[in-house]
C-alpha positions as CSV (number, residue, x, y, z in Angstrom):
1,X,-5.3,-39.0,11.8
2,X,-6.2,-37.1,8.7
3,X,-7.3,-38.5,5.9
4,X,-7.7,-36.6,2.4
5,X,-9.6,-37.7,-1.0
6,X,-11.7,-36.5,-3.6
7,X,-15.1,-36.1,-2.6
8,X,-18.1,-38.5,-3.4
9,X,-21.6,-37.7,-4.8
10,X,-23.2,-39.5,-1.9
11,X,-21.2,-37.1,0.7
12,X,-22.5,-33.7,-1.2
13,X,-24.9,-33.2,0.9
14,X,-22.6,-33.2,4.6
15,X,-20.6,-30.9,2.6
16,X,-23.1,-28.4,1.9
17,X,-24.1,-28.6,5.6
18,X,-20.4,-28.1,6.8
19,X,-20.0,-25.0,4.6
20,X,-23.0,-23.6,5.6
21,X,-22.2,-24.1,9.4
22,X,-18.4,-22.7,9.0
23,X,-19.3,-19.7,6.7
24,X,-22.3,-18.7,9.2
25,X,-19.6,-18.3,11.9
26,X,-17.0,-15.2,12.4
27,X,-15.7,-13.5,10.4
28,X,-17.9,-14.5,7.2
29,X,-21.5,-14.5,9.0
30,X,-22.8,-15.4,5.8
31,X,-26.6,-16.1,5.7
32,X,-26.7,-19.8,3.6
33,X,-29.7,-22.2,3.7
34,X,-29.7,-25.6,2.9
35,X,-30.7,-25.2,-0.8
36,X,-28.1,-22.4,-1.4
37,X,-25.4,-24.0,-0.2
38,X,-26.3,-27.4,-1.7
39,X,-26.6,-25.0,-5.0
40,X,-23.0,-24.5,-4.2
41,X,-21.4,-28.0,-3.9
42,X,-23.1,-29.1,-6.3
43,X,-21.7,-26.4,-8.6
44,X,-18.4,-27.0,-7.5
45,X,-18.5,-30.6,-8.1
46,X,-19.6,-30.0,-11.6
47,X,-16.9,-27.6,-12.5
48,X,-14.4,-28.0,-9.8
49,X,-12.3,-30.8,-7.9
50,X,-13.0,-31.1,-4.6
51,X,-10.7,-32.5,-1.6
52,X,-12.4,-33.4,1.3
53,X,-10.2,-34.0,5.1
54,X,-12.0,-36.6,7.6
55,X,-10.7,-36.9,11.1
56,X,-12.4,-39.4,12.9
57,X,-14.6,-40.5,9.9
58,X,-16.0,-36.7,10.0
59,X,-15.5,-33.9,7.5
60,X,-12.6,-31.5,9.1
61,X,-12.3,-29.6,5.8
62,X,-12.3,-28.6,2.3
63,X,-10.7,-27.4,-0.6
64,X,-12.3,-26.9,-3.9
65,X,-9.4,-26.1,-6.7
66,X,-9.3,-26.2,-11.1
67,X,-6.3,-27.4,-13.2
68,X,-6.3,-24.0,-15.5
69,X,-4.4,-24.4,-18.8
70,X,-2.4,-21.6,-20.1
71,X,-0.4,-21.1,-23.3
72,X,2.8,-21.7,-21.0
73,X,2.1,-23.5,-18.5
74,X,-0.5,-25.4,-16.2
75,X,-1.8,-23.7,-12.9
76,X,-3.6,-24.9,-10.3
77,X,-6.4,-22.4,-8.8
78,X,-7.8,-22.3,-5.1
79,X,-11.2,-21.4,-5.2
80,X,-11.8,-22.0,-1.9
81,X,-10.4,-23.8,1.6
82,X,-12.7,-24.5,4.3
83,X,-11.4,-25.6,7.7
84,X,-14.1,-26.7,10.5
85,X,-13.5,-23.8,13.3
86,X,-12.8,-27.0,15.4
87,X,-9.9,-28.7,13.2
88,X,-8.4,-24.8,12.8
89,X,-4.7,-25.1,14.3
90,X,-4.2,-28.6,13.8
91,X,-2.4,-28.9,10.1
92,X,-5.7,-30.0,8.6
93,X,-5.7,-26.4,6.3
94,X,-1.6,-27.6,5.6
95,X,-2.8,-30.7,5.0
96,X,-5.5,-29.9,2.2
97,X,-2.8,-27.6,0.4
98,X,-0.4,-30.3,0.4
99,X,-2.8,-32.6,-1.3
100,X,-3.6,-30.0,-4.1
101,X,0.3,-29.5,-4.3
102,X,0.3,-33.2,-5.0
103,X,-2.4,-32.8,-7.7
104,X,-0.2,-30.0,-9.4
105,X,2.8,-31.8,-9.9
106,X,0.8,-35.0,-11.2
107,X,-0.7,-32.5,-13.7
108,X,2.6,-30.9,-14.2
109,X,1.5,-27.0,-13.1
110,X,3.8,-25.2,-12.1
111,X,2.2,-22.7,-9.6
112,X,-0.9,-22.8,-7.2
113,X,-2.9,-19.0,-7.3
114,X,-5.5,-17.9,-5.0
115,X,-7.2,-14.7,-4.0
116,X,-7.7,-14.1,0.0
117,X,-8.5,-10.5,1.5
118,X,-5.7,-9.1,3.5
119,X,-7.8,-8.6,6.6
120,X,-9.2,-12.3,6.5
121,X,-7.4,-15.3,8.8
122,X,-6.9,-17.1,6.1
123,X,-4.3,-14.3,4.5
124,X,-1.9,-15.1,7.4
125,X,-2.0,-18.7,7.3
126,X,-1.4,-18.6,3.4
127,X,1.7,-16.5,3.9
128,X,2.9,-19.3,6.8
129,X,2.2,-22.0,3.7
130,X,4.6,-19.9,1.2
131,X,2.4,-18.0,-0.3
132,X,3.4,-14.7,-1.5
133,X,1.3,-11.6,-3.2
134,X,2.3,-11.5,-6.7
135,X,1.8,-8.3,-9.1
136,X,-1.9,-8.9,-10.4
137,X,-4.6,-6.8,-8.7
138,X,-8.2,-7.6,-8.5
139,X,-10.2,-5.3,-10.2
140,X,-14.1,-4.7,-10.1
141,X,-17.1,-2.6,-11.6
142,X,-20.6,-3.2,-9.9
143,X,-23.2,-3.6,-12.5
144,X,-25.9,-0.9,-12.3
């Protein structure tokens, strides 16, 4: 059974170890050590809300998302959703979303953005969710 809440200050540090572990593996391979990645969490519970998934009494997942206020209307952005390799297939990902889509409509947004690279996983499972591309594109100029 999954179980999904916001995540405590005494739990930061399992978190930074889980990100580490899943974003060492393929396809990231990312090189993270304990003090960058507890760097991380700790900046993302400073300026982000984070949703952690237990199975088991053990962290499954993640997701780490901001209520953004607009002129118009309030949106909810993914910054990023981490799913043990482990838990993958098993609706803990769907589960996470669901959550933040319960956030939104407390918080009365009306749309939940994200940015994924086409040739990642993840793209496919957020088209499955409903996800669709929309019209912005992401630019960027590397600073020389």
């Amino acid at each position: 059974m999954v179980k999904i809440r916001k995540t405590k200050k005494s739990e930061l540090k399992k978190l930074a170890r889980f990100m580490k572990e899943e974003f060492g593996r393929s396809p990231y391979y990312e090189k993270w050590t304990d003090k960058t990645s507890m760097d991380k969490i700790k900046e993302y519970d400073k300026l982000y809300n984070i949703h952690v998934a237990f199975v088991n009494k053990k962290i499954a997942g993640f997701v780490v998302s901001l209520l953004e206020c607009y002129y118009d209307a309030n949106k909810i952005f993914i910054h990023e959703l981490v799913v043990g390799k482990k838990f993958q297939g098993k609706g803990i990902g769907k589960s996470l979303m669901r959550e933040i889509e319960k956030v939104g409509k407390k918080k009365k947004a009306d749309t939940i953005y994200l940015m994924a690279m086409k040739k990642a996983p993840a793209y496919k499972f957020y088209g499955k969710i409903g996800f669709k591309e929309n019209k912005t594109i992401t630019m960027e100029k590397k600073i020389k």
